[in-house]
N, C-alpha and C positions, 0 to 999 in steps of 0.2 A: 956644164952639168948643174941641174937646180941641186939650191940647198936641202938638208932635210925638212927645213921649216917649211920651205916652198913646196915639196912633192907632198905634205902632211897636210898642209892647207888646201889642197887645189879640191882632194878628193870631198873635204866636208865644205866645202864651195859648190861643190857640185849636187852634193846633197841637202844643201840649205835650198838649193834652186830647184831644186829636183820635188824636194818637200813643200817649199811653195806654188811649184806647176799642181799637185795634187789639191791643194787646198783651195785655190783659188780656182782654178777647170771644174775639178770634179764638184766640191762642193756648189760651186754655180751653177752647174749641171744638172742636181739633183734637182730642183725645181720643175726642171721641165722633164725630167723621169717619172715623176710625182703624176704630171700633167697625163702621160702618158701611160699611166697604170690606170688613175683614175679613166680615160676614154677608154680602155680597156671595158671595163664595167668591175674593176675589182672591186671589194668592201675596202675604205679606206683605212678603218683603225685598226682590225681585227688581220689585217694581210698586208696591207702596205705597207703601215708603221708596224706592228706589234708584231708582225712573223718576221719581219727583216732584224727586228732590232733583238731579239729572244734567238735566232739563227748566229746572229753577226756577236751578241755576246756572250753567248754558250763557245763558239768557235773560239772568241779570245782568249774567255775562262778556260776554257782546256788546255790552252797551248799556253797559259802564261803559268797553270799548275804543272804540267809535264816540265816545264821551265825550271822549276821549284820557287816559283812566287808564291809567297803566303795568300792564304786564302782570307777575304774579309772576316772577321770575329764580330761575335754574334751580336755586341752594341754597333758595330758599324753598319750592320744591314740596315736597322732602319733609317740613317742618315742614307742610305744608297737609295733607298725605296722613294724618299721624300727626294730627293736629287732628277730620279726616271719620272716621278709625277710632276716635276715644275719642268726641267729642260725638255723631258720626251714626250709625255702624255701632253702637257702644256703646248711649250715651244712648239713643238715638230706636230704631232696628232692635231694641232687646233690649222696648223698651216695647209696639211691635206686635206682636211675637212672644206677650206676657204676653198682651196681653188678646182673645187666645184663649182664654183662660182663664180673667179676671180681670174685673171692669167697668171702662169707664170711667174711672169716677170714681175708684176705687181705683188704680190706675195712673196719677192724676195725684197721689193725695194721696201716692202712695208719693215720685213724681219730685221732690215738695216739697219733701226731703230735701238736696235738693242743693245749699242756701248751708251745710247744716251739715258736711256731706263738705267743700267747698271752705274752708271755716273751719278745718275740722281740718286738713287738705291743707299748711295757707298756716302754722297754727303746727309741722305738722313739717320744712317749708321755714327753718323759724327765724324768721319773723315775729312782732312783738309780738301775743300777744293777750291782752285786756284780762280783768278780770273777770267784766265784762256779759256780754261773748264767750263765754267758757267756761260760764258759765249759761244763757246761751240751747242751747248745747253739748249741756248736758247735759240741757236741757227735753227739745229737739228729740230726742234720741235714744232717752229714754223714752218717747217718739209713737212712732219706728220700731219700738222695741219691742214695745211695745202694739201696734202693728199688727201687726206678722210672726207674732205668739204669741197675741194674742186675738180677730184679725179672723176676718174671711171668706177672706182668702188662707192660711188655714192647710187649707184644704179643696183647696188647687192647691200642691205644694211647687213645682213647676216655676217656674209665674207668680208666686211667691215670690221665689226666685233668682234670677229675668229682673230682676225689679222692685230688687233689690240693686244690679245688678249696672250697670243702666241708672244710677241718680245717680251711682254709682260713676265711671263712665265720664267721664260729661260733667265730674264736678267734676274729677279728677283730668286730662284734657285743658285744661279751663281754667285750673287753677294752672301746667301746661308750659308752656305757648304764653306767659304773661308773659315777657316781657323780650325773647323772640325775636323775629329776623329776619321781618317781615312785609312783604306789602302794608299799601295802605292799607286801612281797616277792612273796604270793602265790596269789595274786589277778594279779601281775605280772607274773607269771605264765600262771594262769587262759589267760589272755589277751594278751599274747603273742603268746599263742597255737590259740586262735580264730583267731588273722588276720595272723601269721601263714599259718593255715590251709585254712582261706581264698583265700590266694595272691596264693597258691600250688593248688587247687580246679580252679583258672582261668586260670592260667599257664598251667594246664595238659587238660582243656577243650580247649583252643585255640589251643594247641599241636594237639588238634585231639582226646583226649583221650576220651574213651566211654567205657562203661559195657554192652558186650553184654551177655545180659543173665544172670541168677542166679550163685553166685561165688559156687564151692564147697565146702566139707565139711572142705578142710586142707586150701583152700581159706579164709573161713570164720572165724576158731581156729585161722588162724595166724593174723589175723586184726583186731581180739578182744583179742589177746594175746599183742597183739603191743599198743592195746588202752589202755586198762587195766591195765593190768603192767609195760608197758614199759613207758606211757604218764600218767598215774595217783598215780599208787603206788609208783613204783622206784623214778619220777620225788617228789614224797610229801616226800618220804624218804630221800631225798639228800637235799631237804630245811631245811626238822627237821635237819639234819646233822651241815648243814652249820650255825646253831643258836646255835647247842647245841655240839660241838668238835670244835677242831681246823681247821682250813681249811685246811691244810697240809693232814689230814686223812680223810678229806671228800672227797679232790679232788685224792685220791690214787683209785678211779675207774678205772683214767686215763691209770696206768699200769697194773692192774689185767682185765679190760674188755677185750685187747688183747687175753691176755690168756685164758681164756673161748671163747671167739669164736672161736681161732681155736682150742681150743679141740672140743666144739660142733661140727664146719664142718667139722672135721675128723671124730669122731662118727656116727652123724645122716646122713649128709649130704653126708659124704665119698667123702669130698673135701682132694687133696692132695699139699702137699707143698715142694717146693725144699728147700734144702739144703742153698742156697742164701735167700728167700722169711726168714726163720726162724733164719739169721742172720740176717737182714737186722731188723727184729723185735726186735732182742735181745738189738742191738746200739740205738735204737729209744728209746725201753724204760730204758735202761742207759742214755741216755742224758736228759729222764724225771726225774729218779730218783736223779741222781745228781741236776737238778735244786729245785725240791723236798727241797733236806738235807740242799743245800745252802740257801733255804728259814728259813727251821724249825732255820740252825745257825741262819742268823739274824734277826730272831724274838724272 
């Protein structure tokens, strides 16, 4: 007969694996969802980001106040507000925009980028960084390099600059939001995707953006694929992650999302990638990994 220690472990073994299958599928997934709403002919910011992520965090606000989770207080909204305009409007709206232009998979390997922005971010905060640190640093950014200058994104300067501007966003949002006034993680959440999805809902309407007419049927699977899993499930599996492992293996999305998108848009999508695009990926996410290990040592 197992111990009780053994039958108590297996189950959250299962859900550590169970939490990383979502994180690492789905969110690599979304990429080529994205791809796939846009061939649709949807409006990007106004429907694909802004209604997914305004649906997906009214749903959690509800269920996390029928819960009896406190609701944000009225100085924390605008740290919420500033958090949905760097990671959501930023990160994610400047990503759909790109690959319009760009594939897939190339706009995930570019968004790979983003523990090295956040590394750099945290040592001009004044934070210790180590050696490893800064050579993963510097891996990683002769990958951004290599890519901006020897890819296939030099054939789109737009979806170049989008894809800049997108890790940009997110890291830089992420290193603010330490130390501040928050909710609890997933009320934070919740409240980030609402004015999020708002500020991207007024952006893509003054852009001009409109729905004309009923979306179809791969329209509509991708923008509830994106809501669903991508804004509710994935997004609730990477909080339970970050409470319950070490951060080190929560944030290794970072290198396996790459990798599933571009196998997805090779697969479904029958996106194709040079020879450069798939080194250029390889340096990026060595320079993640290395910052990665250099953390796990000094922690």
């Amino acid at each position: 007969m197992s111990s009780p220690e053994t039958t108590s472990a297996a189950p959250r073994s299962g859900l550590v694996v169970l939490a990383l299958f979502l994180v690492y599928v789905v969110w690599g997934s979304t990429y080529l969802g994205i791809h796939l709403a846009l061939e649709s002919g949807l409006p990007p910011l106004t429907v694909i980001s802004g209604s997914r992520f305004v649906v997906a965090g009214g749903v959690l606000y509800a269920l996390l106040r029928w819960r009896g989770v406190a609701a944000p207080t009225r100085a924390q909204w605008p740290t919420l507000a500033v958090m949905g305009l760097c990671l959501l409007f930023f990160g994610n709206g400047m990503v759909v925009l790109a690959e319009r232009d760009v594939s897939s998979g190339l706009a995930a390997v570019a968004v790979a980028s983003v523990p090295l922005w956040m590394a750099l971010f945290s040592a001009f905060r004044g934070e210790k960084v180590t050696r490893g640190e800064w050579l993963g640093i510097a891996i990683g950014f002769a990958g951004v390099l290599w890519l901006n200058a020897g890819s296939s994104l030099t054939a789109t300067p737009l979806g170049l600059v989008l894809l800049l501007i997108a890790p940009l966003g997110w890291a830089a949002g992420s290193i603010w939001s330490r130390g501040r006034d928050l909710p609890s993680p997933f009320m934070t959440a919740a409240g980030q995707m609402l004015c999020g999805g708002v500020i991207l809902i007024t952006v893509g309407l003054l852009r001009g953006e409109r729905l004309h007419g009923l979306p179809d049927l791969q329209g509509l699977l991708s923008v509830g694929y994106l809501t669903v899993f991508g804004s509710i499930i994935a997004f609730t599996a990477y909080v339970w992650l970050l409470h319950n492992v070490r951060p080190v293996l929560a944030s290794s999305y970072a290198y396996v999302n790459p990798v599933i998108a571009v196998a997805l848009g090779v697969w479904i999508a029958h996106e194709r990638f040079s020879v450069s695009d798939l080194g250029a990926m390889a340096v990026i996410l060595a320079g993640v990994v290395v910052i990665t290990l250099a953390r796990l040592r000094r922690a």
